[in-house]
C-alpha positions as CSV (number, residue, x, y, z in Angstrom):
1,X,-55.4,-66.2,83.8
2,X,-53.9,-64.7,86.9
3,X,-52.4,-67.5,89.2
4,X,-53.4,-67.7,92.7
5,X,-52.3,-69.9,95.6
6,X,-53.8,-73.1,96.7
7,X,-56.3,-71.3,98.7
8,X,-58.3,-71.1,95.3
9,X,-57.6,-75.0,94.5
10,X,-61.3,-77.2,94.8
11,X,-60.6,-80.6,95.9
12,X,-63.3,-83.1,94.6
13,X,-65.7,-84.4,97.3
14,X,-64.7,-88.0,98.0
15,X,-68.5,-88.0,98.4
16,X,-70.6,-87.0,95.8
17,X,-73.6,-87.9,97.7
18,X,-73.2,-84.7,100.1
19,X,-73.7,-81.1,99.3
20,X,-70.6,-79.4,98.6
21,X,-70.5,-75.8,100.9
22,X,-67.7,-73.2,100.3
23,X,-66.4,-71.6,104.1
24,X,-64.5,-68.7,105.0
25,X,-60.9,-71.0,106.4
26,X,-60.9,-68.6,109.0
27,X,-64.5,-70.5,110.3
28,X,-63.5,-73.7,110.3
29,X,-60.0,-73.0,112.7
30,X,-57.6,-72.1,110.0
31,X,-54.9,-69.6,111.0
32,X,-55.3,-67.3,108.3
33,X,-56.5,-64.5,109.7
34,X,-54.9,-61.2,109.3
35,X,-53.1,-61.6,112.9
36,X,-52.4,-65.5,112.4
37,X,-55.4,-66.2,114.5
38,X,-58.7,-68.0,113.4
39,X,-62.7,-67.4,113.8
40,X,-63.1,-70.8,114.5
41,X,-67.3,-71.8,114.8
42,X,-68.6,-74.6,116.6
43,X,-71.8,-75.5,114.5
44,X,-69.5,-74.9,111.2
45,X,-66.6,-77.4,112.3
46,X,-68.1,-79.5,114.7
47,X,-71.7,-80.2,113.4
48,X,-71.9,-79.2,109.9
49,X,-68.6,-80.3,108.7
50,X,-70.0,-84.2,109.4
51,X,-73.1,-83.9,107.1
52,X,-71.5,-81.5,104.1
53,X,-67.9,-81.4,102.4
54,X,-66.6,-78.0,103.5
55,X,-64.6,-76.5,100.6
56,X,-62.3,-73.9,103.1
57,X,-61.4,-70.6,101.2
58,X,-59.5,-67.6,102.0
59,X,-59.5,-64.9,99.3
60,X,-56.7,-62.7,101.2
61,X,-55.0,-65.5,101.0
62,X,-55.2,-66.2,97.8
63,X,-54.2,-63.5,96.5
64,X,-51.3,-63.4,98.0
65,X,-51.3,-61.9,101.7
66,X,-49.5,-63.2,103.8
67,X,-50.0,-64.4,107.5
68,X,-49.9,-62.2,109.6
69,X,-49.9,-59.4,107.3
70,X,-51.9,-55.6,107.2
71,X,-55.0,-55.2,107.8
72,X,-57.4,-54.0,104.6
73,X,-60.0,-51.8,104.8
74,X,-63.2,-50.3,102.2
75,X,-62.7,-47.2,101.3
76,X,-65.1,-44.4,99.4
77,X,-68.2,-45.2,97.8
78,X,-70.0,-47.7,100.0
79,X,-71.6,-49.2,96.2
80,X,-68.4,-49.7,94.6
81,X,-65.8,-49.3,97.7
82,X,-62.2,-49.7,97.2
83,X,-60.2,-52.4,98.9
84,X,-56.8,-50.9,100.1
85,X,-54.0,-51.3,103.3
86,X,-55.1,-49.8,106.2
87,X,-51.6,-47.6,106.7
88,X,-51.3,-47.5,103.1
89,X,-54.0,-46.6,100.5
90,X,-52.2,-46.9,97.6
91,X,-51.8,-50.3,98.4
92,X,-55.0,-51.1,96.7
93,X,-55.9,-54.6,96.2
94,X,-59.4,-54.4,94.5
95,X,-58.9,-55.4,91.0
96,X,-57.1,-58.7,92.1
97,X,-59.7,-59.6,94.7
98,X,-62.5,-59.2,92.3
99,X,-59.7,-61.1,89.6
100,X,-59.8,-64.1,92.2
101,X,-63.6,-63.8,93.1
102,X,-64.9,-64.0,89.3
103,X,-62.2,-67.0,88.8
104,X,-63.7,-68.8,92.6
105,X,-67.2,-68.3,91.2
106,X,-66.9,-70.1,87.9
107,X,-65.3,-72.5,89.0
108,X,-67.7,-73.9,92.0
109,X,-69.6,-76.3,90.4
110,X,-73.1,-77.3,91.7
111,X,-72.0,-75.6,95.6
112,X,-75.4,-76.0,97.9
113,X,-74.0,-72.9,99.8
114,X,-71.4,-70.6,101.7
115,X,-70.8,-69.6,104.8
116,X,-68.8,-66.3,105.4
117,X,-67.0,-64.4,108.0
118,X,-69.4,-61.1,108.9
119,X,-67.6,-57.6,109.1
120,X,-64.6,-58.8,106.7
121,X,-63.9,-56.6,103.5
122,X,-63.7,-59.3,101.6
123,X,-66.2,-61.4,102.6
124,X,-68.6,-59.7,104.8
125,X,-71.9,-59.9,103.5
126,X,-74.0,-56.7,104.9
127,X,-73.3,-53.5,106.9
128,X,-69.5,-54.2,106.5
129,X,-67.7,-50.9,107.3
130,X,-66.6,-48.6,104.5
131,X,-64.5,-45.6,105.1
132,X,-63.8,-42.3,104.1
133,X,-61.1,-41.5,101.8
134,X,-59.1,-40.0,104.7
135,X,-59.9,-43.5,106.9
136,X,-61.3,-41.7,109.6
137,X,-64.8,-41.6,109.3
138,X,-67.1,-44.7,108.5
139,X,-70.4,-46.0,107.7
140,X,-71.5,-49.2,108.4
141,X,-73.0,-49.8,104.7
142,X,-71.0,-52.3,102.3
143,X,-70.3,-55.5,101.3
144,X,-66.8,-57.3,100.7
145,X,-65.7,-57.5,97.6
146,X,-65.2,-61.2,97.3
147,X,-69.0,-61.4,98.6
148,X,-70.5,-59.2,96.5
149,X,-69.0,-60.9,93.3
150,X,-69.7,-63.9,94.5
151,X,-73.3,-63.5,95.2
152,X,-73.5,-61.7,91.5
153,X,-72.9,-64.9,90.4
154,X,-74.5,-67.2,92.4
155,X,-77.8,-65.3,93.1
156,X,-80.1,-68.6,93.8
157,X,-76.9,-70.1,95.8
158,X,-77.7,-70.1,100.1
159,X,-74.8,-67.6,101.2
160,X,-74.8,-66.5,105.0
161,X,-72.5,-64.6,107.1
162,X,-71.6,-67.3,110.5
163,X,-73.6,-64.9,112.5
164,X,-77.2,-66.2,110.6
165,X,-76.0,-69.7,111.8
166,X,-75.5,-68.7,115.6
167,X,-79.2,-69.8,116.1
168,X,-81.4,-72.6,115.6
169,X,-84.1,-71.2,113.1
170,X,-81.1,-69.9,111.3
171,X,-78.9,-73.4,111.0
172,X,-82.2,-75.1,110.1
173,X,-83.1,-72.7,107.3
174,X,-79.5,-73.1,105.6
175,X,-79.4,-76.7,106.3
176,X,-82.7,-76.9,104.7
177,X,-81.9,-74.9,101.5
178,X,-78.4,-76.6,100.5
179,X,-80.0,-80.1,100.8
180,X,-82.5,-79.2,98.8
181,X,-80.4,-77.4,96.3
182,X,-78.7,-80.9,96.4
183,X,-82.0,-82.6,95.2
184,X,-82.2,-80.2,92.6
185,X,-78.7,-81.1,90.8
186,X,-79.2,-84.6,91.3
187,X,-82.4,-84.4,89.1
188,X,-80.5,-82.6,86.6
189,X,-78.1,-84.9,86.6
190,X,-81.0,-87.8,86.2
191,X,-82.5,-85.7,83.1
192,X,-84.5,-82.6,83.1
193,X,-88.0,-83.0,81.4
194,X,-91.7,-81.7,82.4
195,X,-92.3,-84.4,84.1
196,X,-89.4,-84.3,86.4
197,X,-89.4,-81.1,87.1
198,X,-93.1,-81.4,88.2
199,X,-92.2,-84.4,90.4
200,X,-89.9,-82.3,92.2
201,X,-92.4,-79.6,92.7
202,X,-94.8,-82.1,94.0
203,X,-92.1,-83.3,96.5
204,X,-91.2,-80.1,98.0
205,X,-95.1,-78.9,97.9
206,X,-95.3,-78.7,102.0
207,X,-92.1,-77.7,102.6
208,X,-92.3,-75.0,99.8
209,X,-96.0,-74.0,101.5
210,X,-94.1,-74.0,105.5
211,X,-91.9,-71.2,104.2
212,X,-93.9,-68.7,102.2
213,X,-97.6,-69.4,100.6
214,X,-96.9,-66.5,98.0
215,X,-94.2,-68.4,97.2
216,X,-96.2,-71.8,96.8
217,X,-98.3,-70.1,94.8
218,X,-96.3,-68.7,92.1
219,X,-94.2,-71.5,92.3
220,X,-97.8,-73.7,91.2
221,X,-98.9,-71.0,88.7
222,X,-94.9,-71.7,87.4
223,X,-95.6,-75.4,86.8
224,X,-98.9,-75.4,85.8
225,X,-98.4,-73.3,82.6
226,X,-94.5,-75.0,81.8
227,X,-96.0,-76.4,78.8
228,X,-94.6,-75.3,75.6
229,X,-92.0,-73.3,77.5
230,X,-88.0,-73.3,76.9
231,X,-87.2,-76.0,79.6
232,X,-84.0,-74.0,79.9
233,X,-85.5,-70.6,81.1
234,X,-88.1,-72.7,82.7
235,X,-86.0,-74.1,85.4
236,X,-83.6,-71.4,86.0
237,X,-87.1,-69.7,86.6
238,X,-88.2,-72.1,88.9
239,X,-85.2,-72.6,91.1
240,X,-84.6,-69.0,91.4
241,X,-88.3,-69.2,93.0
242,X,-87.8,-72.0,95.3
243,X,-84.8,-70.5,96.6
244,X,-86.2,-67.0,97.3
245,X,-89.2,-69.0,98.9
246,X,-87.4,-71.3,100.8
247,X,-85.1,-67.9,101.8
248,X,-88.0,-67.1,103.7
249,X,-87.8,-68.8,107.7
250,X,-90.7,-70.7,108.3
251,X,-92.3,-70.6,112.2
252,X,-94.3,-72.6,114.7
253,X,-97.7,-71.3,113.1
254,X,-97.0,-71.8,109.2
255,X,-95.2,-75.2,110.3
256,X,-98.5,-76.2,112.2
257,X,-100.8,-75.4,108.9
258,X,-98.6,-77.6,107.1
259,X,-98.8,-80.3,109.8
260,X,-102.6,-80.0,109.9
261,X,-102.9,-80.4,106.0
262,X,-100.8,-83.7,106.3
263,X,-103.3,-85.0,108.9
264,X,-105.9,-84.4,106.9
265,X,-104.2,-86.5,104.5
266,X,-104.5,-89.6,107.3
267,X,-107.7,-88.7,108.9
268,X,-109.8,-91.6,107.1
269,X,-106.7,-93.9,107.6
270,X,-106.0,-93.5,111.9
271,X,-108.7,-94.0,114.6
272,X,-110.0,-91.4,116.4
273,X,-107.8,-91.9,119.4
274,X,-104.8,-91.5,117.0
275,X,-105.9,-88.3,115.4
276,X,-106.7,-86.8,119.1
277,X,-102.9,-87.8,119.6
278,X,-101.5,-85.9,116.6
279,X,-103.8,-82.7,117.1
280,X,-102.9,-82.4,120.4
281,X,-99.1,-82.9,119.3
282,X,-99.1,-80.7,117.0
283,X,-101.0,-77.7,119.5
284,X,-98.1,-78.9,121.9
285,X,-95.9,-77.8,119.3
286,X,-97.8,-74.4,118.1
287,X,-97.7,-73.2,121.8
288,X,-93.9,-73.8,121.9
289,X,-94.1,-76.3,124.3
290,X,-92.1,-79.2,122.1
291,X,-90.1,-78.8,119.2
292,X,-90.9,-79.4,115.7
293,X,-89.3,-83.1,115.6
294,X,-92.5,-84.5,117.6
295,X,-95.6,-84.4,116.1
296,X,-93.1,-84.8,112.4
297,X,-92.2,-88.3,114.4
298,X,-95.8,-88.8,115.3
299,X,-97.1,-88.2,111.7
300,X,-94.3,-90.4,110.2
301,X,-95.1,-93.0,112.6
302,X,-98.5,-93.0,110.9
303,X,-97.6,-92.7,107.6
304,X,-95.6,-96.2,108.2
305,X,-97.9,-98.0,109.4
306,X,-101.0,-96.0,106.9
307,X,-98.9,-95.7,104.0
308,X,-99.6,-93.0,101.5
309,X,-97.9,-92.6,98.8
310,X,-98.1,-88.8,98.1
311,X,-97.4,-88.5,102.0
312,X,-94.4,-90.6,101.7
313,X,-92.4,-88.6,99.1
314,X,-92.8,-85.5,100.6
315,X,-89.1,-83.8,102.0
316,X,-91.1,-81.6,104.4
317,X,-91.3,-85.0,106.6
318,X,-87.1,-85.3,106.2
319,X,-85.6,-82.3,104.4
320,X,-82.4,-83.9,105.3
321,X,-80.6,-86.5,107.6
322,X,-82.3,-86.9,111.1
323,X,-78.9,-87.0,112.5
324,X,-78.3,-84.1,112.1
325,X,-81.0,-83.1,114.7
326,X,-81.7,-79.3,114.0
327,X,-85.6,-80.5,114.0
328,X,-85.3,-81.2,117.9
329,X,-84.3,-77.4,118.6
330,X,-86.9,-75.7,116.8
């Protein structure tokens, strides 16, 4: 196999216990950009980096650019483009890059997610330029080649460009979908049978329903007739579903149906006065007058002191650590 530079190498988490998310280097303050410079992100290497185990990659790097060195542009059809020097065209580095990306992509085991830089023709996700053959015209139309590849084979995987992150609905969606993607190789880890793999559906039932209630649905119908299915096919069906679901940003008014089906969960368990509380919490909320993290305290608040079983286990009320805080901006 082709040898690349340690820009390809995977160290092991020292952690197992957190999701393991692959970065463009550039994100996180590297200096590998084309001009020695970085892209450095705030949210990336300030906030995220304490709660994940950032794998940093750079795929010009790794195969073999130096810093600084030319800059590399798409070239001809914006499907299949070509990746080739900027001054020099038939300095085409396409087959290695896609070389690298297949060899990245089966090697990242059981990654949450990746974060990668926008507009670069390696790893720009959408509308990254892609030039005429002459590089003078261009159309903003493609996708870097390491990106593409690596999305090819990782299509249930959360991959966003930094920009997707640059907002609070954004972080919290991502954040969201590499814990849970985390929850889902622990449990294959643990076993996979019918009945685990309904227990995890039952677990992620509201959260599932605060993002898309097609999604909930076919993700039901899924379970419901599993029997007698390959348990194989089964799951890679069901996580593929989950994903697309969960792809889908969930907003004040879908996260205040789900609220109201919890309370209704707890309404022969509070007193009136506490259930006046929580609706008017939760309306507080809906009008975008508090963020989501209130009536969520509230109702967990209740749940401690009425404890429910079914309400307990459910991520929707903790999709991941508190500390992290993205519930208080949205």
């Amino acid at each position: 196999m082709k040898q690349f530079n340690r820009y390809m190498i995977i160290e092991p988490s020292s952690d197992n216990r957190l999701p393991k998310v692959g970065v463009s280097a550039c994100l996180i303050g590297r200096n590998v950009r084309y001009d020695g410079g970085h892209k450095r992100d705030m949210f990336i290497a300030d906030v995220l980096d304490k709660h994940v185990y950032l794998i940093p990659i750079c795929p010009e790097l790794a195969i073999g650019l130096g810093v600084p060195r030319e800059t590399i542009q798409l070239i001809g059809d914006h499907q299949r483009p070509r990746l080739v020097g900027v001054s020099d065209h038939n300095h085409d580095i396409t087959d290695i890059m896609e070389s690298y990306a297949d060899a990245q992509s089966n090697q990242l085991n059981e990654l949450c997610g990746y974060i990668l830089k926008k507009d670069s023709p390696s790893c720009g996700i959408e509308q990254v330029k892609v030039y005429s053959k002459d590089g003078k015209q261009f159309k903003r139309r493609g996708r870097g080649i390491f990106a593409r590849i690596l999305m090819e084979h990782h299509p249930f995987i959360p991959i966003e460009e930094e920009l997707q992150l640059s907002n609070a609905t954004g972080r919290e969606n991502f954040v969201n979908r590499i814990y849970v993607l985390q929850r889902w190789y622990t449990m294959l880890h643990n076993g996979l049978s019918p009945a685990q793999l309904q227990e995890f559906h039952t677990i992620h039932k509201y959260l599932v329903m605060a993002h898309s209630q097609t999604g909930y649905r076919r993700l039901g119908k899924l379970i419901a007739n599993q029997s007698g299915q390959d348990m194989d096919s089964l799951s890679k069906s069901y996580i593929c579903g989950l994903m697309s679901a969960l792809r889908h940003r969930a907003n004040r008014g879908s996260h205040s149906n789900v609220l109201q089906y919890i309370m209704g969960y707890l309404k022969k368990r509070i007193s009136h006065d506490e259930k006046v509380g929580l609706s008017a919490s939760i309306d507080s909320y809906r009008r975008g007058e508090t963020p989501l993290s209130a009536p969520i305290n509230l109702l967990k608040y209740y749940i401690r002191f009425h404890p429910d079983e079914y309400l307990q286990k459910q991520v929707y009320l903790q999709p991941y650590p508190d500390i992290i805080g993205l519930r208080n901006t949205i």
